[in-house]
N, C-alpha and C positions, 0 to 999 in steps of 0.2 A: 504494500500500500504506500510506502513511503516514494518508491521511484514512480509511481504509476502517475499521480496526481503534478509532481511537476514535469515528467514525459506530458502529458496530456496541457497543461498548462503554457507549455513551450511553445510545443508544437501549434495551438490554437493564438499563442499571439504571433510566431512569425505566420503561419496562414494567412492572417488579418492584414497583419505589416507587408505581406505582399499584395493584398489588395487596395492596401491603400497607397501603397508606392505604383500602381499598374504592372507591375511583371506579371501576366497576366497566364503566361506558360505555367510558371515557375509555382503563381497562386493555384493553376488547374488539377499540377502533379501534387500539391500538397492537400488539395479541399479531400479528397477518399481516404484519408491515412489518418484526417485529422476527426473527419465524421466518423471514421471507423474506431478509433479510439475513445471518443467522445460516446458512443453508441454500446462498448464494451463497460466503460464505466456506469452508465446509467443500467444497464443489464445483469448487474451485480446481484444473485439472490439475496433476501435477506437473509441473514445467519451466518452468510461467506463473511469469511476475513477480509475479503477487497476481490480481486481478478484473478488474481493468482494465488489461489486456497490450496495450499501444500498438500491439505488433505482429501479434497474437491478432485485434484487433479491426479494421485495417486490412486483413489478410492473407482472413478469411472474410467482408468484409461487414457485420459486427455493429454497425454505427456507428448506425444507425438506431434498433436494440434498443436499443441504451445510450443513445441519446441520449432515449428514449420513455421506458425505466426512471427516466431522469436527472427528466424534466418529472412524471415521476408524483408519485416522492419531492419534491421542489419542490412540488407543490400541496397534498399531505400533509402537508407542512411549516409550510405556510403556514397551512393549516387548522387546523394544530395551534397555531399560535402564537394567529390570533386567539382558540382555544377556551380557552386557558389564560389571554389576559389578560381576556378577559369574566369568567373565573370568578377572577383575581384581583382586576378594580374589583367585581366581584359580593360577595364575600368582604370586603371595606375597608367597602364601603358602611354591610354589614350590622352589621358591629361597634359 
């Protein structure tokens, strides 16, 4: 619960901050990752500890789900970074 709520908080303000800057690409790749996260925390049964219930996830099997969820976010991520620092040496250059 502790990494989940500012994952989720991050992610929803750069979201914003690229629509309010018009990168309009960059807002598009990020809107499903950030509804999707947004959509798992509100999805939380009562009684769970938060998204990721140690005992939830060992109890029905779901280790595989989360661990696939887990490799997705990780390449998204990654993607994200190289696309941000290309558009930041891009941005330096041109100045």
């Amino acid at each position: 619960m502790k990494w989940v709520i500012p994952e989720l908080i991050g992610h929803t303000i750069v979201t914003v901050l690229m629509l309010i800057s018009l990168h309009w690409f960059i807002f598009l790749l990020n809107l499903p990752v950030a509804t999707w996260n947004i959509y798992r925390f509100i999805m939380v049964p009562s009684g769970n500890m938060g998204v990721f219930d140690p005992t939830e996830i060992h109890n029905r099997g779901q280790l595989k789900s989360h661990m696939k969820e887990a490799m997705i976010k990780l390449g998204f991520h990654l993607l994200c970074f190289f696309m941000y620092l290309y558009s930041m040496i891009l941005s330096l250059i041109n100045d």
